[in-house]
N, C-alpha and C positions, 0 to 999 in steps of 0.2 A: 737441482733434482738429485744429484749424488750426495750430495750431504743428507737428503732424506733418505734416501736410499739405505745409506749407513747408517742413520739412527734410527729408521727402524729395524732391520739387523741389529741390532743393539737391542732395540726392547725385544723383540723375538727371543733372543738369547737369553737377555733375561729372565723375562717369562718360563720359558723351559728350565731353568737352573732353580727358581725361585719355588716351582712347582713340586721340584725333585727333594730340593731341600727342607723347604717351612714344612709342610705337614711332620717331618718326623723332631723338628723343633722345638715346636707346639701342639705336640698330639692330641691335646684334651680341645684342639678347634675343629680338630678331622676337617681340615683344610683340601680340598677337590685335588689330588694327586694329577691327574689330566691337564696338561696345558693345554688342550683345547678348549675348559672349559673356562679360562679365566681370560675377561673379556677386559681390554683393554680402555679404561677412563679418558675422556678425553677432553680440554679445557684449562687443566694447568698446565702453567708456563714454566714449573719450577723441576719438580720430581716426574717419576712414570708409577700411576696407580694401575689396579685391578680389581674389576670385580669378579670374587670370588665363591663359589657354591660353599656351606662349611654349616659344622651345628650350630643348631637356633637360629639358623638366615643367614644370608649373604654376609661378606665380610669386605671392606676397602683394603688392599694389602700399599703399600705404600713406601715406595724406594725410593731414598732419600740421592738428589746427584748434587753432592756441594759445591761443584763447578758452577752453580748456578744462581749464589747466592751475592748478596748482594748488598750496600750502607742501605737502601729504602727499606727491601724488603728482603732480610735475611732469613735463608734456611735452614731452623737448628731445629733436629729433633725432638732432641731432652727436652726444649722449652714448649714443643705440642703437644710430648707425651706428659709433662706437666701440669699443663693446661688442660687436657681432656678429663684428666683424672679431679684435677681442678674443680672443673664447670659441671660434674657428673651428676648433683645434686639438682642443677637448673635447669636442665632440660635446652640446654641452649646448643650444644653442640654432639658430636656420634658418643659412642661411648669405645674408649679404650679397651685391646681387649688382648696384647700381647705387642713385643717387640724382640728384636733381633736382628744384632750386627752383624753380619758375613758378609763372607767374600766380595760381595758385592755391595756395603754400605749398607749402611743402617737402616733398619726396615722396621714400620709402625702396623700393627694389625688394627683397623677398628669395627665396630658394626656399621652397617651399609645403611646409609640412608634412602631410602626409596621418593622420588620424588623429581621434579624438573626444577632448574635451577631458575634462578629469579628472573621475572621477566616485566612485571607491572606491579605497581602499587608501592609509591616510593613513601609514603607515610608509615605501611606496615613493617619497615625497614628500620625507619627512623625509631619507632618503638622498641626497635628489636636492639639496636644499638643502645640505644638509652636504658635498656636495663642492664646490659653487659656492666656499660659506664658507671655503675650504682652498684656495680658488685665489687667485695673485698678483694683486691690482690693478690695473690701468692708470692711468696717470699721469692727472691733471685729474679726477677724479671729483669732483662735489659731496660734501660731510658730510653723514650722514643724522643726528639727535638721539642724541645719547650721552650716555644718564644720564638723571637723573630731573630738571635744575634744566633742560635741553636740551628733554627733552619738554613742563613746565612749558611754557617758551620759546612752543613750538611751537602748543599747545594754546590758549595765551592769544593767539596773533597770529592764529590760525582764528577763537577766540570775538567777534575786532572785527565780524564779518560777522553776527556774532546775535544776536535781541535778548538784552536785558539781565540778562534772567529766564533765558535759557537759559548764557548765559555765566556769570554766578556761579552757578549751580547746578553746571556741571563743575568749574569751578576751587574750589567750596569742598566738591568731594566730593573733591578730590586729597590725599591721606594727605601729614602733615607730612616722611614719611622721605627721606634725604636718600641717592640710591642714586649714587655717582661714576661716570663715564665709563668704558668698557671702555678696556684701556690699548691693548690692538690689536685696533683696527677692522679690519673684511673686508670683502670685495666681497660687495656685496649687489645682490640683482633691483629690490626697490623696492616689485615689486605681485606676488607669485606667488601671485595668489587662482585658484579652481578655473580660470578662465577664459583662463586664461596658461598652462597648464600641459597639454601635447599627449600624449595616448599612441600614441606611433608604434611601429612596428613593433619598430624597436631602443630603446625605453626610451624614457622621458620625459623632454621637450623643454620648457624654459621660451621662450616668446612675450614682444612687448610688451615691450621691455625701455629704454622711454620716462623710465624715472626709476632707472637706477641708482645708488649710492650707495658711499661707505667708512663703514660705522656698525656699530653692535653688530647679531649678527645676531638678538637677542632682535625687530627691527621686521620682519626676515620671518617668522620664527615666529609673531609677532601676527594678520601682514597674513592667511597660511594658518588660522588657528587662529579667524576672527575670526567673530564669529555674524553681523555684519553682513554682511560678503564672502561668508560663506558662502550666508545667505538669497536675497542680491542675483543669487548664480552660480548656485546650484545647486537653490535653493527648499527650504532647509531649513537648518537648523545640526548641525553636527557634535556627533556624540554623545558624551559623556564618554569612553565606550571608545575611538574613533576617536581624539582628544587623547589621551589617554593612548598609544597602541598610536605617535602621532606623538611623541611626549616622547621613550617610552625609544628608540624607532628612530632619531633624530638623534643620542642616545650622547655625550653633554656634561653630562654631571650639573650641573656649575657654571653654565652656561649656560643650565639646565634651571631652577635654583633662581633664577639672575637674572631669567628671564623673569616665574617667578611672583612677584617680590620686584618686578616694574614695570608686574603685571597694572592695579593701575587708572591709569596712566600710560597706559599701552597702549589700554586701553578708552576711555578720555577722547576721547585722540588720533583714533583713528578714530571714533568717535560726531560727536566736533566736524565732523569730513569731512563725512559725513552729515546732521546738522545742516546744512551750508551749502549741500550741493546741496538738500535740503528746504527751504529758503527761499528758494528760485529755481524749484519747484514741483512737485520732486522728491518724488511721494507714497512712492513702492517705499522713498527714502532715506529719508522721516523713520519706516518701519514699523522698516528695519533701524538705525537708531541706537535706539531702545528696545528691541533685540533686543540691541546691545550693551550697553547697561547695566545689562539687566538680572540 
């Protein structure tokens, strides 16, 4: 209860200094001077947002805490204010609308999305992702793991953070098969778990786009499909049918067979996540990594 205590003290603080500061920043957003008016987001595990009064509507203001970042899902700036500006044309995610580093770490201004975050209809998802997957790249994107020796990779450089007992236990449940790299990588989100994923008015909007990537899109299918992300978002795991109903709706058979030819790759990978904020005291985390592996 004290470590809450103090981090929100912390956003409080924030909040009033962020308040004092951005508006004269960015003056052409007439950003709401009043910390009381700027109402605190809540559902990311990574940064501390606000929603913000400002011209032409509300605005997400968005403070970046790199203490918080991570090998699964890193949080870099540059690469969402990248990406927003990016994707502006499709309609797929807010729109970019200012940024500023001060004192307090890098900060993203974008347009507020109005709207409840995802909570049914895993097919309309799967479309949603599949067009992302079918858009061109942007130059500089990090690699996401491709393949199964890449995941390995990945899983095993997570497991140095725990103990001993739990790190050979994922790496000697990882199947010998040797699954190669997709030959063309796609733009990938990074993290499209229920909580990134807005239903607006006009169709559904991906959020948080802190870690995108060029990789096989088998690791955004994971990241949605995953019991862990699901329990953590939503308070529940997706149901067979749900999976299923998101399988055929993405319409990639080959894709579809890859995914489950990299399930315990998959599963490792995000448990190890888990695992590691569980060992920093994370209880909700260590319920959903036995949710994944199970």
């Amino acid at each position: 209860m004290q470590a809450d205590a103090q981090d929100s003290a912390t956003a409080q603080t924030a909040q009033r200094l962020l308040a004092t500061c951005l508006p004269d920043q960015l003056p052409h957003l007439r950003l709401a001077r009043d910390p009381a008016l700027w109402q605190p987001l809540t559902g990311g595990r990574s940064n501390r947002s606000w929603r913000v009064p400002a011209s032409g509507g509300d605005c997400v203001v968005k403070l970046f805490r790199s203490a918080s970042a991570c090998t699964v899902f890193p949080n870099d700036p540059q690469a969402e204010a990248m990406l927003l500006h990016h994707l502006q044309p499709y309609s797929l995610a807010p729109r970019l609308l200012g940024d500023w580093h001060g004192p307090l770490g890098p900060t993203l201004i974008y347009r507020h999305i109005p709207g409840p975050t995802w909570q049914s209809d895993t097919a309309a998802v799967a479309r949603l992702l599949r067009r992302l997957h079918a858009l061109p790249a942007p130059a500089g994107l990090r690699p996401g793991p491709n393949g199964s020796e890449a995941l390995r990779q990945e899983i095993r450089a997570q497991s140095r953070e725990l103990a001993s007992t739990q790190a050979e236990a994922l790496l000697n449940a990882l199947p010998d098969s040797d699954i190669p790299p997709l030959a063309t990588p796609v733009l990938l989100h990074g993290d499209p778990v229920p909580g990134n994923i807005v239903t607006s008015g006009a169709g559904l909007r991906l959020i948080d786009w802190q870690c995108p990537a060029l990789g096989d899109p088998c690791l955004d299918l994971a990241t949605f499909l995953s019991p862990a992300m699901g329990w953590l978002y939503l308070g529940r795991t997706l149901d067979p049918a749900e999976q299923q109903a998101f399988l055929r709706a993405y319409g990639a058979p080959q894709i579809t067979a890859r995914y489950h030819a990299l399930a315990p790759f998959l599963h490792a990978r995000m448990a190890a996540y888990c695992l590691t904020r569980a060992a920093q005291g994370s209880q909700a985390d260590a319920h959903a990594a036995r949710l994944e592996l199970a």
